[in-house]
N, C-alpha and C positions, 0 to 999 in steps of 0.2 A: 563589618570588616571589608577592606575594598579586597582586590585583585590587583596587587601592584605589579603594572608593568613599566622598566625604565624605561622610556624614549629614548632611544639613540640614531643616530642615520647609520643606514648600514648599505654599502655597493652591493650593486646587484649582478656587477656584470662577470664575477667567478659562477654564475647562476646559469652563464653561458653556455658550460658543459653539458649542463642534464637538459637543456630544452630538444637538441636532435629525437631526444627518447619520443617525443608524444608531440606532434606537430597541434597547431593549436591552443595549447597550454602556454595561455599570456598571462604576465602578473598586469593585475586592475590597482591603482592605486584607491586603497582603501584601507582603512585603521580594521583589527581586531579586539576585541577586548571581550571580560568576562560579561558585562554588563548586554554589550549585543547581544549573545548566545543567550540571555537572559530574559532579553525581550522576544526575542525569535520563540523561544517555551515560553511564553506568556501569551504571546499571539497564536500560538499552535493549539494552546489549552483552551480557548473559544471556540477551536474550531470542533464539529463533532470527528470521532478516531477515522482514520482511514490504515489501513495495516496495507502493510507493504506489500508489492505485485509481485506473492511469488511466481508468478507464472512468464515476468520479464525476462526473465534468463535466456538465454540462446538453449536449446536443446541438451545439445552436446556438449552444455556446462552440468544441468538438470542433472543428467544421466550418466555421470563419473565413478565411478566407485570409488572405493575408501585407496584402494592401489594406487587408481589412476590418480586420485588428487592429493594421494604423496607424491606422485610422480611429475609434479610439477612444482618448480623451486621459483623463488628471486634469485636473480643473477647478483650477488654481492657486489659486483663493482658498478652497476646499477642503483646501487643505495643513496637511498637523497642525501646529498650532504657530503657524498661519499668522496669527492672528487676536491675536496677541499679540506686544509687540517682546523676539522671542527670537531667537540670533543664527544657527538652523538650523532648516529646515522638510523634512518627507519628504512625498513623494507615493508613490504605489501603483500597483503595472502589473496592469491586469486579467489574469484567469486565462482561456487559450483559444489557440486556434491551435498552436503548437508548446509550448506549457508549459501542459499538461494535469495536471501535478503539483502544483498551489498549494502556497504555504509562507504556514503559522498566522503573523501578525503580531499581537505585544503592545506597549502601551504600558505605561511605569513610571515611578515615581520612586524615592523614598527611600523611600516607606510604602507606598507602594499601584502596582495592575499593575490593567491591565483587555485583552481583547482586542479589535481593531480587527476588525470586521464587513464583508463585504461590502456595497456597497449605491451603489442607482444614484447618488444625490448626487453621488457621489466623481468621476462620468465624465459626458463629453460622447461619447454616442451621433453620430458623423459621418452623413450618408446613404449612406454605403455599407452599414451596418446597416440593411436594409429592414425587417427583422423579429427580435426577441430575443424568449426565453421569460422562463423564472425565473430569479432569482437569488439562488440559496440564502446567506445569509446566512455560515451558517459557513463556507463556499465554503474560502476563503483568498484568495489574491491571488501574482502571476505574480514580485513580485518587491519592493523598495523604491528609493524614490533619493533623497537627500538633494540639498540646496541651504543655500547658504549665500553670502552678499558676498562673490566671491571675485574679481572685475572690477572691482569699483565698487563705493562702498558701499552706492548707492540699489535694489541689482538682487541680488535671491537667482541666480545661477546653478548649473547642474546641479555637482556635488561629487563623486559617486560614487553609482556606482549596484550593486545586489545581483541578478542576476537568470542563474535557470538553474542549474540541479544547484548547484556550489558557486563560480558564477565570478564574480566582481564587478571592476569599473575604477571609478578613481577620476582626477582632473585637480586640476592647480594650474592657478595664473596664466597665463593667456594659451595652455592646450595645448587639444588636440582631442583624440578620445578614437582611441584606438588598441590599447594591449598592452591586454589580460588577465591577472589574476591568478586563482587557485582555492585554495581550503581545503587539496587534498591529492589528490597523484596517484596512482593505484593500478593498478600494472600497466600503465604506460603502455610502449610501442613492445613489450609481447607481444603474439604475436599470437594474435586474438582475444579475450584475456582481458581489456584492458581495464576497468574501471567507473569510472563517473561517480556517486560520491555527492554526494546534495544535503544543502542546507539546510531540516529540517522546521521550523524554526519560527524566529524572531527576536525578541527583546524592543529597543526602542527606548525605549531611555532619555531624559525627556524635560529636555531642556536648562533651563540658570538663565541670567538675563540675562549672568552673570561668564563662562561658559563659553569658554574655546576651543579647545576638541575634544568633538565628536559622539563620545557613546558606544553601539553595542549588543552583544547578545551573541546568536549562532547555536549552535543545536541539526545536529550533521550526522547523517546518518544513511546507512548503505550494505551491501552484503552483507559485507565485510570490515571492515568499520570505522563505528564509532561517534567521537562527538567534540563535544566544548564551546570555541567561540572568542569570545573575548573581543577588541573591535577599537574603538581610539580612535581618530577620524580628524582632524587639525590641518590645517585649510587653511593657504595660504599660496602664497607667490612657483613653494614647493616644497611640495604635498598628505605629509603623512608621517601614514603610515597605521602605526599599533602593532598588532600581531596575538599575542594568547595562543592556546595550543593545547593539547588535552588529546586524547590519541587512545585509544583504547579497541580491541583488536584481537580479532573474532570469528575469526580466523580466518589463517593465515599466507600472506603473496602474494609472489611472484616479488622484486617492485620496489615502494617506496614514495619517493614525491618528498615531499618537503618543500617548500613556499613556490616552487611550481611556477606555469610564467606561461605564456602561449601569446601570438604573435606573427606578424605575417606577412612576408616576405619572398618580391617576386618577382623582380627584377634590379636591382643595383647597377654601380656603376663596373667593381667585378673578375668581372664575369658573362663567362663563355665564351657561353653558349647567348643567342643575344639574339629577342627578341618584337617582333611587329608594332605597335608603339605609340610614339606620339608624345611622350614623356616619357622621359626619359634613366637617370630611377632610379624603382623603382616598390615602397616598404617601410615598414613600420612601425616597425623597427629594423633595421641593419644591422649587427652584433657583440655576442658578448657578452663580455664586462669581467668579469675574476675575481681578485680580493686573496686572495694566497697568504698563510700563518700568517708566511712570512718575509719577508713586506712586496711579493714580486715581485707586480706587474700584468701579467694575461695579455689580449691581445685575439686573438679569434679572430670574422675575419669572415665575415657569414654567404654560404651558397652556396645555387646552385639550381639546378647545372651537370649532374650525373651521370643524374638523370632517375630515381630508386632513393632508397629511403630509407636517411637515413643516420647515421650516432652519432658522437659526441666524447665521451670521459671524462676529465676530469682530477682523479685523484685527493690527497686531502691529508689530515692528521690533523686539521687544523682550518681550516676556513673563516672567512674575516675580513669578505670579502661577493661576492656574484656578481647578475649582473643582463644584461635585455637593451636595449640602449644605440639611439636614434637619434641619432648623432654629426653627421650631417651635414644641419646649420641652415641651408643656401642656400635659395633657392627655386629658382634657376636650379638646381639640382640636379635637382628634381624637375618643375617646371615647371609644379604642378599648382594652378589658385587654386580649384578646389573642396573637395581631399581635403586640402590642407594638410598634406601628409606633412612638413614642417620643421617641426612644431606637435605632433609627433604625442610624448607624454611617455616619456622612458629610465623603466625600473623597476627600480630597484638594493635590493637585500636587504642588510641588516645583523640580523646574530644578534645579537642579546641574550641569549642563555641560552647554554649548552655544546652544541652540535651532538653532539660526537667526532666518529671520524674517518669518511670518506665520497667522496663524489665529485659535481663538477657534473655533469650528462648534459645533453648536447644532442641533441635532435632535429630532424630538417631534413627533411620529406616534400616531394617533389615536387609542384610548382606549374606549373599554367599559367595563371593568373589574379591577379587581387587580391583572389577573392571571401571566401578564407574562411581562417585562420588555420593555416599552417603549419611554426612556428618550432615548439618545445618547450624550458626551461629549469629546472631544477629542482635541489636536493640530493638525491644518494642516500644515505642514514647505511649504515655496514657491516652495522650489528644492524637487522636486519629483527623488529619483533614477532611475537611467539608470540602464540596462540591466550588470551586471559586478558591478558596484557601492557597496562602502559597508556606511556604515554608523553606526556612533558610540553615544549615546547618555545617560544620566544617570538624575534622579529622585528620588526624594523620595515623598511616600506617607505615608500622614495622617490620620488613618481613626479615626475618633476622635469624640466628643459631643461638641467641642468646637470652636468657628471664631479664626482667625489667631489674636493670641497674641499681635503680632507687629500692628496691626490694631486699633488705638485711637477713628477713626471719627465714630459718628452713622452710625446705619445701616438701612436695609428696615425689617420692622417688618409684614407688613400684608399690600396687595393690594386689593381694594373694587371695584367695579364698581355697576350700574345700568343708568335702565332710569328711569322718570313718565312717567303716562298715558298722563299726560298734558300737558307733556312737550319732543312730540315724537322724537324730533330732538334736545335734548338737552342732550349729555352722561354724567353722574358725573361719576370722576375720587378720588380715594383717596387714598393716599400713607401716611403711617405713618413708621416713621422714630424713633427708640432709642438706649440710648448710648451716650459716648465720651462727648461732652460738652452739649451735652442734656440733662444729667442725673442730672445735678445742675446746670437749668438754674437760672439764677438773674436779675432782672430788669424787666421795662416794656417795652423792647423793645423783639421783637418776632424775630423768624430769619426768614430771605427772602427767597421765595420758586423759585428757576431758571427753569421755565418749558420750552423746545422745543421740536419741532416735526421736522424730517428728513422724507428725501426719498419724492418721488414723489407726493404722496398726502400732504407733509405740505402745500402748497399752498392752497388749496380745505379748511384748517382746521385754525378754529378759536379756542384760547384759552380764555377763558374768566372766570370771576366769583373765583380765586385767593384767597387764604385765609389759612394761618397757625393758627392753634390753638392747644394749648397745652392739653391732655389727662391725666388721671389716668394712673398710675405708669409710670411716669417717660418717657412719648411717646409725640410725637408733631406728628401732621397729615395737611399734605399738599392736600386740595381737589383743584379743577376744574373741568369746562365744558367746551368738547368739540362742537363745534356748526357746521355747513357746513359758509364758508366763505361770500359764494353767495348769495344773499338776495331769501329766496324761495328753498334752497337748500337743499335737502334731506340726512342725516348720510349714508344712504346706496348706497351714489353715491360715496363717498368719496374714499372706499378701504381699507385696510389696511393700517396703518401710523406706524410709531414706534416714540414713547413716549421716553423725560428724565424729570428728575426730578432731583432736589436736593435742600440740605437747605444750606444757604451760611450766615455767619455775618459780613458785608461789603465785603470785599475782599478774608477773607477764608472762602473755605468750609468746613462747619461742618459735612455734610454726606458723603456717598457714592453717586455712582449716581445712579437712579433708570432706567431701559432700559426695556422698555415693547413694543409691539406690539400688538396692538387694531386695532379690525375692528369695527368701529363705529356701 
């Protein structure tokens, strides 16, 4: 698949306006394209790693605190593009405080590329900057963010933004910002081996009035891995972001994620372990949502009960798309009018290229806060590259408020558990399900609840006590109890099991399946 760019001649001399900003900053006539940035990681991945100097900073960038480098903004009407009616403008995150790595930012067209400079114009020094030194021009810059009419039409709002090793988010209509996406996970849940490669450099390609999708293209660079991606991004209702990827391997790693996202989750409806806090649900998604090659939908809600880090793999020969979902739009859910957790956008992966065959992984690290990201989502492919290896692969993401369209059959609305005092070796389980041919059921026939248990403990475990009954607005709820098999058996001997569920009416299914793992 290429990277199609139209050719068209485009004036440069509206371009006029922004050069006062950064003396120096001349356009080179030179073509961009994906294929460049593709040989540029190809000729990079020969070379042996060099990691970036953090120690190039000016001092008094170094040493900013979290205050002081919110206390430095872009000037809006400094926004590239800004000074012209084009339907995307980017701003630029200074270099300093925790992103001591800058990434080279270029501008381009059809003909010509120039590099964007550091330079004080671009920012408004707040008073918590008492004193700054130099600022070297070639510097680079901490990150990019685009804006675009995505509220209204009179108001560029923030679109997506690029910043940190390789992580970038992006919003549609009416969301706040939440999940995380990344270029490419490398060794992630080994331990200690982990890396974080970044993005050296970015071309930002500069929009025609017809446009609607922002185009650029990122240089990644890391000790295993080199890489050229190519990313259109189409606001809208629903932001769908196209990602091409060219990976280049120095080197061979345990684990490689594909279209890998980081999320946070700290208690939900079906939380055992509950926190001292005034809100009833507290996450940036709660489930993630995976289309098997033979149409099944799996939901597996997330947890943050055991206190231990934890995995799920569901493996397939072909992925159709997986993503981490916030389902649940109440506010009374959450309760929160600051953080707007019901605003917070699902980020669903669709392959556009051949994956082959692989596995989603999840990872689930123990949380005692909201402060910092600890969901993990990604594809593993079987073939890990070799040392030389390049590999090519393409995506699109959805960061959206809304389930996959194409999707008819119910879904999983909210997962319960408990015990009684009474009854200490008896778990209830409850899964409620709505949607698809739920939403106008007829008749007095109920649909049939398909429960099993996998993995080593289902033997140890009894399912017992079965029963669908229909709820207020439109929901139908599948309980049981788990019991120990063994006459005299103890829940806490059992282990963890993983759990399914589904509703079926005779021979189809009506839901998705529900995939959970419980420790009795």
């Amino acid at each position: 698949m290429r990277w199609l760019v139209v050719h068209r001649f485009i004036h440069l001399t509206a371009f006029l306006a922004f050069a006062p900003l950064a003396a120096g900053q001349d356009w080179k006539r030179e073509d961009v394209t994906f294929e460049k940035i593709d040989a540029m990681a190809k000729e990079l991945a020969a070379q042996p790693y060099a990691a970036p100097n953090a120690d190039a900073l000016p001092e008094w960038m170094k040493n900013l605190s979290y205050d002081q480098y919110r206390d430095i903004r872009f000037v809006p009407e400094r926004a590239i593009w800004g000074a012209e009616q084009l339907p995307f403008r980017a701003m630029l995150f200074h270099p300093g405080y925790l992103f001591k790595e800058p990434v080279a930012v270029n501008e381009f067209t059809d003909t010509h590329q120039q590099r964007i400079r550091l330079a004080e114009a671009f920012f408004n020094y707040g008073p918590l900057i008492q004193q700054r030194g130099e600022l070297p021009p070639e510097t680079g810059f901490a990150g990019v963010r685009y804006h675009a009419p995505l509220n209204r039409p009179d108001y560029f709002d923030e679109l997506a933004v690029f910043q940190g090793a390789s992580y970038w988010r992006a919003l549609g209509k009416n969301q706040r910002y939440g999940i995380s996406a990344r270029g490419i996970a490398v060794d992630t849940g080994i331990d200690g081996k982990e890396e974080f490669p970044s993005f050296r450099e970015f071309w930002l390609r500069k929009p025609t009035p017809e446009d609607k999708a922002a185009m650029l293209f990122g240089l990644l660079d890391g000790p295993s891995y080199t890489g050229a991606y190519g990313f259109l991004i189409q606001p809208g209702d629903d932001t769908v972001m196209t990602v091409r990827v060219v990976l280049y391997a120095r080197r061979a790693v345990t684990r490689l994620g594909f279209a890998p996202m980081s999320s946070m989750f700290w208690f939900g409806e079906n939380s055992r372990r509950r926190f001292d806090d005034f809100r009833p649900e507290v996450h940036d998604s709660d489930g993630l949502a995976i289309k098997m090659e033979s149409g099944e939908r799996i939901w597996r809600p997330l947890s943050n009960d055991t206190g231990k880090l934890e995995f799920s793999f569901f493996s397939m020969d072909k992925c159709q798309g997986f993503g981490l979902l916030q389902r649940d739009r109440r506010f009374s859910a959450y309760e929160d009018g600051e953080a707007d957790y019901e605003k917070r956008p699902s980020l669903w992966i669709e392959p556009t290229s051949d994956w082959g065959s692989g596995k989603v992984m999840l990872m689930e690290i123990p949380a005692h806060n909201e402060l910092a990201d600890n969901v993990v989502a990604m594809w593993e492919p079987s073939h890990i590259p070799q040392a030389g290896e390049r590999i090519e692969f393409s995506y699109k993401q959805h960061w959206t408020m809304d389930e996959d369209p194409a999707e008819s059959r119910g879904r999983v609305v909210a997962t319960r558990t408990g015990l009684h005092d009474w009854q200490p070796e008896q778990r209830t389980v409850t899964v409620e399900f709505a949607g698809g041919a739920l939403e106008k059921w007829e008749g007095d026939q109920r649909p049939e609840a398909m429960i099993t248990a996998l993995g080593e403990a289902a033997s140890k475990l009894k399912i017992q006590g079965v029963a669908v009954q229909p709820l207020p607005e439109g929901r139908w709820r599948a309980a049981f109890q788990i019991t120990p098999a063994a006459e005299g058996g103890k829940l806490s001997d059992i282990g963890p099991v993983e759990l399914r569920c589904s509703l079926k009416k005779g021979e189809d299914f009506l839901t998705e399946t529900w995939a959970y793992r419980i420790i009795p």
